[in-house]
C-alpha positions as CSV (number, residue, x, y, z in Angstrom):
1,X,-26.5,330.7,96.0
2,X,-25.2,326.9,95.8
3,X,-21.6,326.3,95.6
4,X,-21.8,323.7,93.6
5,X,-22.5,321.1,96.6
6,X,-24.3,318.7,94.6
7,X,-21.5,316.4,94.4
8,X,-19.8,317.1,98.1
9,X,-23.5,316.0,99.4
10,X,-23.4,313.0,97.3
11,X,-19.7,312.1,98.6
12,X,-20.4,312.5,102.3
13,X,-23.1,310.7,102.1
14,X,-22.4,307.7,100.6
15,X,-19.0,307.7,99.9
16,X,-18.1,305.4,103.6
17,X,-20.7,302.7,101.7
18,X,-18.3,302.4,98.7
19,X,-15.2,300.7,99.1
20,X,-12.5,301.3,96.4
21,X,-11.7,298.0,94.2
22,X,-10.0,297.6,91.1
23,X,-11.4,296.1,88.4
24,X,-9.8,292.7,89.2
25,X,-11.0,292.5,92.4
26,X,-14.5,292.6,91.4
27,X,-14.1,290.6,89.2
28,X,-12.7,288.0,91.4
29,X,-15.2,288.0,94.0
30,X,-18.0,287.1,91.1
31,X,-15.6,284.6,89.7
32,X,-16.0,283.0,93.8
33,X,-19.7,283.0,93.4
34,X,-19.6,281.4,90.1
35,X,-20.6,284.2,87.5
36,X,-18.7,284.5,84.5
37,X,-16.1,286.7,83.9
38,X,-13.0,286.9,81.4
39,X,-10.5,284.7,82.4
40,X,-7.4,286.7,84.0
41,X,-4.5,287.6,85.6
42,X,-3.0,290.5,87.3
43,X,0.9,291.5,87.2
44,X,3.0,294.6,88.7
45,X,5.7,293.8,86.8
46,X,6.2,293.4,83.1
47,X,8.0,289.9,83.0
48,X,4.7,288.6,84.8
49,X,2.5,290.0,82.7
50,X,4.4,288.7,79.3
51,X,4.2,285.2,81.1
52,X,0.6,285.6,82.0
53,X,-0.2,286.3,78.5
54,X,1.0,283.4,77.3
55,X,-0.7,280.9,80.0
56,X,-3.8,282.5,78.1
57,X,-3.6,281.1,75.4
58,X,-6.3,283.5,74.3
59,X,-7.2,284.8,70.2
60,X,-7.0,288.0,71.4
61,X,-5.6,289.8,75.0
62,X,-6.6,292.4,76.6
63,X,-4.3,295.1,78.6
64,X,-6.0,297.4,81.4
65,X,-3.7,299.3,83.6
66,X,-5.5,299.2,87.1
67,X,-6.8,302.4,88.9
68,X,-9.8,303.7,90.2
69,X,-10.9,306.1,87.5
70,X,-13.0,305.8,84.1
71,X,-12.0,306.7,81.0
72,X,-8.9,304.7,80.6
73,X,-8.8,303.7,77.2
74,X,-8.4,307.3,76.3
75,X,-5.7,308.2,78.7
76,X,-2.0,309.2,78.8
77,X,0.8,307.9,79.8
78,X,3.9,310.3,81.2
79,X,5.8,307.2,79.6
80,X,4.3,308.9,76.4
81,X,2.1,305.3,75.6
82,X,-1.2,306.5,74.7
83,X,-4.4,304.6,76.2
84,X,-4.5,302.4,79.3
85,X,-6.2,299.7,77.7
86,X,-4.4,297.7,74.6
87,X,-5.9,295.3,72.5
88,X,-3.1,292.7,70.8
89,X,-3.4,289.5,69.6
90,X,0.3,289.1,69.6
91,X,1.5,288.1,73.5
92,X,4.8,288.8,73.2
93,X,4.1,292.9,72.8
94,X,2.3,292.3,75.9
95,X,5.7,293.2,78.1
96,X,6.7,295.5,76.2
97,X,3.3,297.4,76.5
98,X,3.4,296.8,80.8
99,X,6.6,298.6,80.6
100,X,5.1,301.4,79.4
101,X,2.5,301.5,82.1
102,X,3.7,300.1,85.9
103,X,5.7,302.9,87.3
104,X,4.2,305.2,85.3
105,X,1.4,307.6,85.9
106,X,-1.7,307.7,83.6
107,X,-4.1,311.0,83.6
108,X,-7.3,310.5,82.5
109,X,-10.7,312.7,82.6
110,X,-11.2,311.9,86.4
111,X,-7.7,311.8,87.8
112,X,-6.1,314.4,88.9
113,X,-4.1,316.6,86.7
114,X,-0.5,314.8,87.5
115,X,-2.8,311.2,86.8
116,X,-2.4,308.3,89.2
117,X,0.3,305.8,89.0
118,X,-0.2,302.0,87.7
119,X,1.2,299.7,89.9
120,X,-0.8,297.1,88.4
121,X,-1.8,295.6,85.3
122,X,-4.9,293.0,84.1
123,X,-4.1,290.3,81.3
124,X,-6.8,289.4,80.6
125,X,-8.7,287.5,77.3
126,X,-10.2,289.8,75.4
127,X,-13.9,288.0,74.1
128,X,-16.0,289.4,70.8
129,X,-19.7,290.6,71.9
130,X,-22.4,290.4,70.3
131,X,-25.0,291.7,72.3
132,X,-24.6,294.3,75.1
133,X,-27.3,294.2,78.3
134,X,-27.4,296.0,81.4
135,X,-28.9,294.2,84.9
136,X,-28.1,295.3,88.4
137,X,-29.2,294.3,91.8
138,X,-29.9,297.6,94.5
139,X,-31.5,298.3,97.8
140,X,-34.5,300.3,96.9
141,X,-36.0,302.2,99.7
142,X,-39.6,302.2,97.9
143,X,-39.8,298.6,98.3
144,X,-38.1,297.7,101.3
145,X,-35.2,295.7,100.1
146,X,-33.3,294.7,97.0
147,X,-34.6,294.9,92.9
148,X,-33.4,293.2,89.7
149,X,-32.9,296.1,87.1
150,X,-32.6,295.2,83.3
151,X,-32.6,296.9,80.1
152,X,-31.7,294.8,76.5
153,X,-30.1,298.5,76.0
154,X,-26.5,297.9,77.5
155,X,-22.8,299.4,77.3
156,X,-24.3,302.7,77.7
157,X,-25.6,305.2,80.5
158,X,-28.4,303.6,81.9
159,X,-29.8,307.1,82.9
160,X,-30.0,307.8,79.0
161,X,-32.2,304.5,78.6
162,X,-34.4,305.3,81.3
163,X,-34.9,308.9,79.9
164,X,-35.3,308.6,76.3
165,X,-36.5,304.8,76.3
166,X,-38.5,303.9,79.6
167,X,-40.4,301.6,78.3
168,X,-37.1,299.2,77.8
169,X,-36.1,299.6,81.5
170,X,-37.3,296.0,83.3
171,X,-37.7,296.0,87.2
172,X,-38.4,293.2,89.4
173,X,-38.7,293.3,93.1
174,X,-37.0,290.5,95.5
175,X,-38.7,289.0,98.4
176,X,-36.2,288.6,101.0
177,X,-37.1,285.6,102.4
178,X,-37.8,283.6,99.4
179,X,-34.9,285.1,97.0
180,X,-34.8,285.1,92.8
181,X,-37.0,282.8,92.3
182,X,-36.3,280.8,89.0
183,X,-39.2,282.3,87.3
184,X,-38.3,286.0,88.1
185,X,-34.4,285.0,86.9
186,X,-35.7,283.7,83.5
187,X,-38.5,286.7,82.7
188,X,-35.3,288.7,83.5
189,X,-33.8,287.1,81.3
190,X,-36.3,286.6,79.0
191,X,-36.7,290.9,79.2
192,X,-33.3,291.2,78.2
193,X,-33.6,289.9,75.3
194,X,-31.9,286.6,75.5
195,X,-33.3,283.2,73.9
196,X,-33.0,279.6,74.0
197,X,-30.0,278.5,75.9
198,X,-29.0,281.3,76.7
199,X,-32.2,282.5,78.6
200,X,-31.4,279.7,80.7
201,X,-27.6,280.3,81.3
202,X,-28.7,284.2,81.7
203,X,-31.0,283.5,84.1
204,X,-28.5,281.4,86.1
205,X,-26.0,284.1,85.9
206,X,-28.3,286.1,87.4
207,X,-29.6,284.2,90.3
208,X,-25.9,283.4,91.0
209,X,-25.1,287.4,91.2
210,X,-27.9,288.1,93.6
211,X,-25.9,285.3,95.8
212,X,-22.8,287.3,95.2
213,X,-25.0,290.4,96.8
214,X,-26.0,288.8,100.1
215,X,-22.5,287.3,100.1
216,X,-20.8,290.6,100.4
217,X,-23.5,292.7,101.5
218,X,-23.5,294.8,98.5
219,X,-25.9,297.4,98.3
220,X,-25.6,297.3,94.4
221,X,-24.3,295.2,91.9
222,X,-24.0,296.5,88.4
223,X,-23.2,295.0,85.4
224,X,-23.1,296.6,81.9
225,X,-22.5,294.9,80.2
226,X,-23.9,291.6,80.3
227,X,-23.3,290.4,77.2
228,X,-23.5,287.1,74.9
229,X,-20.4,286.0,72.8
230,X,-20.4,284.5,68.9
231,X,-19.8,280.4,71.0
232,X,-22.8,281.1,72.8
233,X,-21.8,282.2,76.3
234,X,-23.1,284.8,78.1
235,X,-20.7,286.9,80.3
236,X,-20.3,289.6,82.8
237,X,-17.8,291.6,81.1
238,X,-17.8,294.8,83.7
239,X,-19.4,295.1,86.8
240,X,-19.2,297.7,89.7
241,X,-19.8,296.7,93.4
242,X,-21.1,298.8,96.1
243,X,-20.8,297.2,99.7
244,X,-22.3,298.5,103.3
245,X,-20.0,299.9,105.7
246,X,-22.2,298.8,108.0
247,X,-21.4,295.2,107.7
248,X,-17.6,295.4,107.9
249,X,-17.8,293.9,111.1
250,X,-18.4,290.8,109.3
251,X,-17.0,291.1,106.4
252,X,-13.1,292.0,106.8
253,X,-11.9,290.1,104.0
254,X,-13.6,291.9,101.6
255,X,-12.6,295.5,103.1
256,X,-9.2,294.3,103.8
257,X,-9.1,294.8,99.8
258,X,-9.9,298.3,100.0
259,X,-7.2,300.2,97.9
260,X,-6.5,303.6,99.7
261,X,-4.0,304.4,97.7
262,X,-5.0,306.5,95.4
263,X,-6.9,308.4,98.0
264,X,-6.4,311.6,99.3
265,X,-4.1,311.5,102.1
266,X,-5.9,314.1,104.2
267,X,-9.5,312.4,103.6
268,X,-7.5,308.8,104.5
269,X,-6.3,310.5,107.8
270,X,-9.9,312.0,108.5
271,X,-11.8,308.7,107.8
272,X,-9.4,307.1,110.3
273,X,-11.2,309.6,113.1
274,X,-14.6,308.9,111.9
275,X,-14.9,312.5,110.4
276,X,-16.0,313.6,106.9
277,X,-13.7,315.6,104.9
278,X,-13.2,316.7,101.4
279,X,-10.5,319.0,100.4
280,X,-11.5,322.6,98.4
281,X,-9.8,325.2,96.8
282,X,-10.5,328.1,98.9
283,X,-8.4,329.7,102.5
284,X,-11.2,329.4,104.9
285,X,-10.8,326.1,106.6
286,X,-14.6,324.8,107.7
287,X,-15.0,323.5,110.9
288,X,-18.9,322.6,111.7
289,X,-20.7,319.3,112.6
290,X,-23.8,317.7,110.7
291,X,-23.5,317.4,106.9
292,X,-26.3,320.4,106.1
293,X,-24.5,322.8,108.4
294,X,-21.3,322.0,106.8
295,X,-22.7,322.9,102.9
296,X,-24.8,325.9,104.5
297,X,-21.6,326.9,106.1
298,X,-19.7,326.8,102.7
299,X,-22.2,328.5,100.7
300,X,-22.2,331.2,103.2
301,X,-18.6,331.9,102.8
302,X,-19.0,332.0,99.2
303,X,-22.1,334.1,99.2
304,X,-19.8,336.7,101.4
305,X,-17.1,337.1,99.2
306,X,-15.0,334.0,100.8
307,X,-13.4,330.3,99.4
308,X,-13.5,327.2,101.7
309,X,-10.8,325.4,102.0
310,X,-12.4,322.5,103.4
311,X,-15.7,320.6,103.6
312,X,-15.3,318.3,107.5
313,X,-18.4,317.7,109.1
314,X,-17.4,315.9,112.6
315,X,-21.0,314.3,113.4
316,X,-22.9,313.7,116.7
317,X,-21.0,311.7,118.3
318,X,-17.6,313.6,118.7
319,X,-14.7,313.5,121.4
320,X,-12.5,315.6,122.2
321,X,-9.8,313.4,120.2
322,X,-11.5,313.7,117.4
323,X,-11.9,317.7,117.8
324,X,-8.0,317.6,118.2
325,X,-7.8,315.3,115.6
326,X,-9.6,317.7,113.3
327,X,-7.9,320.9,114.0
328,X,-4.3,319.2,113.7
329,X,-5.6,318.3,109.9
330,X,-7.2,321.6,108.9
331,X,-3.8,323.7,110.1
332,X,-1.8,321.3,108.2
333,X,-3.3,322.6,104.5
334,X,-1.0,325.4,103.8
335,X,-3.5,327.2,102.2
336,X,-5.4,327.7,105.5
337,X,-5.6,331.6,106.3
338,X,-8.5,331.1,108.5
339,X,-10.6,328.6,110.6
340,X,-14.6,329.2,111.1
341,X,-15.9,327.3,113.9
342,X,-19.5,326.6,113.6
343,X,-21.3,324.1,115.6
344,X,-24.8,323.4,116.8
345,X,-25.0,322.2,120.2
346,X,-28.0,320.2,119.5
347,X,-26.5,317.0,118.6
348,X,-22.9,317.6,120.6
349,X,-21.9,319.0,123.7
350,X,-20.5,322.2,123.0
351,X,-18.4,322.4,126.4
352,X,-16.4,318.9,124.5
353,X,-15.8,321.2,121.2
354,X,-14.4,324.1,123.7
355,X,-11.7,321.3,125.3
356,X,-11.1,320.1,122.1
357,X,-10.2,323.8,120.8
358,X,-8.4,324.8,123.9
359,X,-5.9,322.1,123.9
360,X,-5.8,322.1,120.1
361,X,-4.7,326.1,120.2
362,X,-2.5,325.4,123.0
363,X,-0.3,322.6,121.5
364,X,-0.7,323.4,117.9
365,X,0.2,326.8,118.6
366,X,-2.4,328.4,116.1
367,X,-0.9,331.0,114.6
368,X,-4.4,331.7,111.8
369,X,-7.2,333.6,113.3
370,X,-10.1,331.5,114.5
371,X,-13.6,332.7,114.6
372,X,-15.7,330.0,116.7
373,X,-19.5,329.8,116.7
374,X,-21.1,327.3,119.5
375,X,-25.0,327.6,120.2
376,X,-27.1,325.5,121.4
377,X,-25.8,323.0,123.8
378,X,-25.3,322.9,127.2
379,X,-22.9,321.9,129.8
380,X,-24.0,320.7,133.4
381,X,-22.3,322.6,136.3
382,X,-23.4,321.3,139.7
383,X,-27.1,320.0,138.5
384,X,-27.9,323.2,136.8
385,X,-27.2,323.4,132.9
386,X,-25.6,326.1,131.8
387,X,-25.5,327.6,128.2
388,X,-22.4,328.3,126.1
389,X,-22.1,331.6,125.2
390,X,-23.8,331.5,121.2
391,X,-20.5,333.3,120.1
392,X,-17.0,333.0,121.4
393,X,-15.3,335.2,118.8
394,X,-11.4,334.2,119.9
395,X,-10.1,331.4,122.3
């Protein structure tokens, strides 16, 4: 029996590497490293977007209402204004449309039912393509560092390509010492379908990206598409950034940018402690540290007849804060009817879980039955270690 963890094991354990930009932002940071992108601006108010419309100067503009969610261009509006991305080559409907959107909350197939509210919009010029490519920069275990991925096939699922068209998917690994060379930029290039000039600009484009990807310490950057125009000019026209957690130490500009608010409130809170936690449907509230535990934990209420309430795997390296920390979050969900401890003592010591629960019982005054589960650790009385009992059923 799974309960359907695929996607809870994918978000614990990679969603602290992915910050949370808008479109714009991304967009900025490549403009810093010199790739081309659609010139733009950004507004959260309708009479700023009508003016930045007009400094275009632009055939054609293009409208995106700015969240973190696909599938814009086919959402809804509770302003009723179908579609959060507009196409107009008349600026002065440009306001008009903004008014429609900032304030207002747009659903789409990945927000939540109530949608998220715009609170900012791009203007941006809106450029005709004429050829679509995909290439992406990512840290690939096999090889010890970072890859150049291309396909001529681009604007669509890259998966897809790979599947029903392998032979069009281009890979070349980077030393990291030396770099894209300018010979590995212009086969690229060359693999992608792109000729004469614009092998050359392509391949500059993409040397200039792979700077973007030490500059950040991205651990992908994806573009699809990469495509040329009718005048000749080849342009990122989407791109999604991955960055390492790890290196926020030295990068706190770009995670100063992270946009947490669209983000669950709970998860925020929990990601402020250093603790993993995804919110669930069910009345069990999950209590358990290391990320297998936590799924094997779920599935086992499920398999017995039971919803969890909660995905929150607290780690190794817990304190007796965070313990605290965690129990005043899981009592807060009103759904809560129970709490299941579960914790293996191997990589904490079960004797900081027991103060954490004590005091958390005490001044929380628990009033939902707790069922706690510690074996495995040890706690050191005198010089001789003593074991937790393996099952405390009440504190």
């Amino acid at each position: 029996v799974l309960l359907n963890l695929r996607g809870i094991e994918n978000h614990v354990l990679f969603s602290r590497r992915w910050l949370n930009l808008q479109e714009y932002q991304s967009k900025k940071l490549m403009q810093e490293s010199g790739v081309t992108v659609q010139r733009f601006y950004v507004a959260d108010n309708p009479p700023d977007a009508l003016q930045a419309a007009k400094r275009l100067n632009a055939k054609e503009i293009v409208l995106k209402a700015q969240i973190l969610a696909g599938g814009r261009g086919k959402g809804v509006f509770n302003s009723g204004l179908k579609g959060g991305v507009h196409l107009t080559k008349d600026p002065s409907v440009v306001g008009e449309l903004a008014s429609k959107m900032l304030g207002y909350s747009l659903t789409t197939k990945q927000t939540p039912k109530e949608g998220v509210e715009v609170k900012m919009v791009m203007v941006a010029e809106a450029l005709d393509i004429t050829r679509e490519t995909y290439f992406a920069i990512l840290m690939d275990r096999a090889c010890n560092g970072p890859v150049m991925v291309g396909s001529p096939q681009g604007g669509m699922d890259i998966e897809e390509v790979a599947d029903k068209s392998p032979e069009l998917i281009f890979k070349e690994v980077i030393d990291i010492f030396e770099g894209v060379r300018d010979d590995q930029a212009l086969r690229m290039a060359a693999n992608l379908g792109f000729k004469g000039p614009l092998e050359r600009q392509a391949a500059d484009q993409i040397m200039r990206l792979y700077d973007l990807f030490l500059k950040v310490d991205a651990t992908q950057v994806e573009v699809n598409p990469l495509g040329e125009t009718p005048e000749g000019q080849v342009v990122c026209f989407d791109a999604k950034i991955s960055f390492d957690d790890n290196a926020e130490f030295r990068q706190k500009a770009v995670f100063a940018l992270d946009d947490m608010s669209e983000s669950d409130p709970t998860e925020t809170e929990a990601a402020k402690w250093d603790l993993k936690y995804i919110g669930l449907d069910g009345n069990i509230a999950c209590f358990v540290n290391g990320a297998g535990l936590a799924m094997a934990t779920c599935d086992i209420i499920d398999l017995h007849g039971g919803k969890p309430a909660n995905f929150l795997d607290l780690g190794g390296g817990v304190k007796e804060k965070q313990v605290y920390e965690a129990f005043k979050l899981l009592t807060a969900d009103p759904k809560v009817e129970a709490i299941l401890v579960n914790i293996f003592g191997g990589i904490v010591n079960c004797a900081i879980i027991a103060n954490g629960i004590t005091k958390a019982c005490r001044e929380l005054e628990l009033k939902v039955p707790l069922v706690v589960r510690l074996e495995g650790g040890y706690c050191t009385g005198g010089t001789t270690p003593i074991a937790l009992h393996p099952y405390l059923p009440s504190v």
